[in-house]
C-alpha positions in Angstrom: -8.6 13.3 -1.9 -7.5 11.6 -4.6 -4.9 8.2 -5.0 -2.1 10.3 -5.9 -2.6 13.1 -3.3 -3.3 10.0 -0.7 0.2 8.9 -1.9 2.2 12.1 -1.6 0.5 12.6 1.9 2.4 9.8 3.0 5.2 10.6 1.7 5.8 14.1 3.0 5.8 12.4 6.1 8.3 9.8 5.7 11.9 10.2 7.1 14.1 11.5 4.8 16.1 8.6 5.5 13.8 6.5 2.9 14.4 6.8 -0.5 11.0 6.4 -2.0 10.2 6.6 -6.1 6.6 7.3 -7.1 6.4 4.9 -10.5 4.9 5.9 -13.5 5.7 3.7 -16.4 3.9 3.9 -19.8 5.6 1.2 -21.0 5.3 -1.6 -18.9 1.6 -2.4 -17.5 1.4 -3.5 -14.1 4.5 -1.7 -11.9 3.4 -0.8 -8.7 2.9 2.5 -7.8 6.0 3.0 -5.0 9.2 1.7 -4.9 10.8 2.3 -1.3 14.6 1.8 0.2 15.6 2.2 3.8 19.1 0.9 5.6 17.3 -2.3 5.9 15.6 -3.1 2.7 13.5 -2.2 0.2 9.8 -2.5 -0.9 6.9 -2.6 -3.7 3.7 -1.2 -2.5 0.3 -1.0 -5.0 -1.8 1.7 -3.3 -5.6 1.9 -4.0 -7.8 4.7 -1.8 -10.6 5.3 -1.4 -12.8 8.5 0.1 -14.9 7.0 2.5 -15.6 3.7 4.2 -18.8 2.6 3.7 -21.5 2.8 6.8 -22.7 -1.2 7.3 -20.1 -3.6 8.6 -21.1 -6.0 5.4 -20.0 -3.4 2.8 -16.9 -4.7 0.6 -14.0 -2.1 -0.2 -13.0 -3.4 -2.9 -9.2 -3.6 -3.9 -9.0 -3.8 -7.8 -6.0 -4.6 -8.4 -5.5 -5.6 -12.3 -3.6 -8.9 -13.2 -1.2 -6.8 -14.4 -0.6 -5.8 -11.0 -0.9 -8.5 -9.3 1.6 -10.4 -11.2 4.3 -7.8 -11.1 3.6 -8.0 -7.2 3.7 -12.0 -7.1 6.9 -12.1 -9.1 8.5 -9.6 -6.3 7.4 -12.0 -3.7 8.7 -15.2 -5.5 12.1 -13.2 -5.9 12.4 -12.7 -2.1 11.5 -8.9 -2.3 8.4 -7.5 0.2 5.7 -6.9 -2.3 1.9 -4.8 -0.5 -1.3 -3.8 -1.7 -2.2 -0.8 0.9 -5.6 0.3 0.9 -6.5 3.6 2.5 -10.0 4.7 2.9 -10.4 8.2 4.6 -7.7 8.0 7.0 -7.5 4.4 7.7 -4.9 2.3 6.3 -4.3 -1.6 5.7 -1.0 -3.4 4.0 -1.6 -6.8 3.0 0.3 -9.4 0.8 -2.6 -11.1 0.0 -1.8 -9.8 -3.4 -5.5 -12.2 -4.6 -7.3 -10.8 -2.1 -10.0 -8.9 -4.2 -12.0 -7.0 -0.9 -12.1 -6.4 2.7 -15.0 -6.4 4.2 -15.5 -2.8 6.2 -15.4 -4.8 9.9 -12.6 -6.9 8.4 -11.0 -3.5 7.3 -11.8 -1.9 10.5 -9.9 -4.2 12.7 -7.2 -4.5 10.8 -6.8 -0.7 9.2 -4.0 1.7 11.4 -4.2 5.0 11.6 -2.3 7.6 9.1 0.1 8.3 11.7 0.5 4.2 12.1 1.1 3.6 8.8 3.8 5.8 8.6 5.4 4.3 11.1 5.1 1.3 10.4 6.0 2.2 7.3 9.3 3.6 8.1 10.3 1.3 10.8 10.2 -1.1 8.4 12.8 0.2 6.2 15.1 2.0 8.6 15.0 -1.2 11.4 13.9 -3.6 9.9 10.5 -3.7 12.7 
């Protein structure tokens, strides 16, 4: 699986109740990948994926986000709108807005990653009651 099929996974399962726009701007470096509204708010979200987690508990997932990117996401925040990096490796999942955080470590991952089925949840509970 690839980022974008990682991405459309996810949102196959979402409510139909949450708008969600997959971006893809030429023009202006930086956007985050997913713009999301719900009856209780909106959201940014960068997604990065990867296909496996690595085996020792040492091992750094790295995030990679550009400047760019983290910017765009920074200037959300300061603006009062919920701005994530998610990271998904195989079929764990982990939201952060530690938008300078550069890795997880795979332990740190581990304990804080949900499951597919969490993150969509969480994902939509979010935006539909404000949870």
């Amino acid at each position: 699986m690839i980022e974008k099929t990682f991405i459309a996974k996810i949102h196959k399962k979402l409510s139909k109740e949450i708008y969600r726009w997959k971006i893809n701007d030429a023009y202006h470096g930086g956007v985050p990948d997913v713009y999301y509204s719900g009856l209780t708010g909106c959201m940014f979200v960068e997604y990065k994926y990867h296909k496996k987690i690595p085996v020792k508990s040492t091992s750094k997932i790295s995030i990679n986000t550009s400047t760019q990117q983290k910017e765009w996401l920074k200037k959300a925040l300061s603006h009062s709108v919920p701005a994530y990096v998610v990271v998904g490796a195989a079929d764990k999942i982990v939201m952060t807005q530690d938008i300078n955080k550069t890795f997880f470590t795979v332990k740190e991952f581990l304990e804080q990653a949900y499951s597919f089925d969490e993150y969509v949840d969480k994902l939509t509970n979010m935006l539909t009651t404000g949870g």
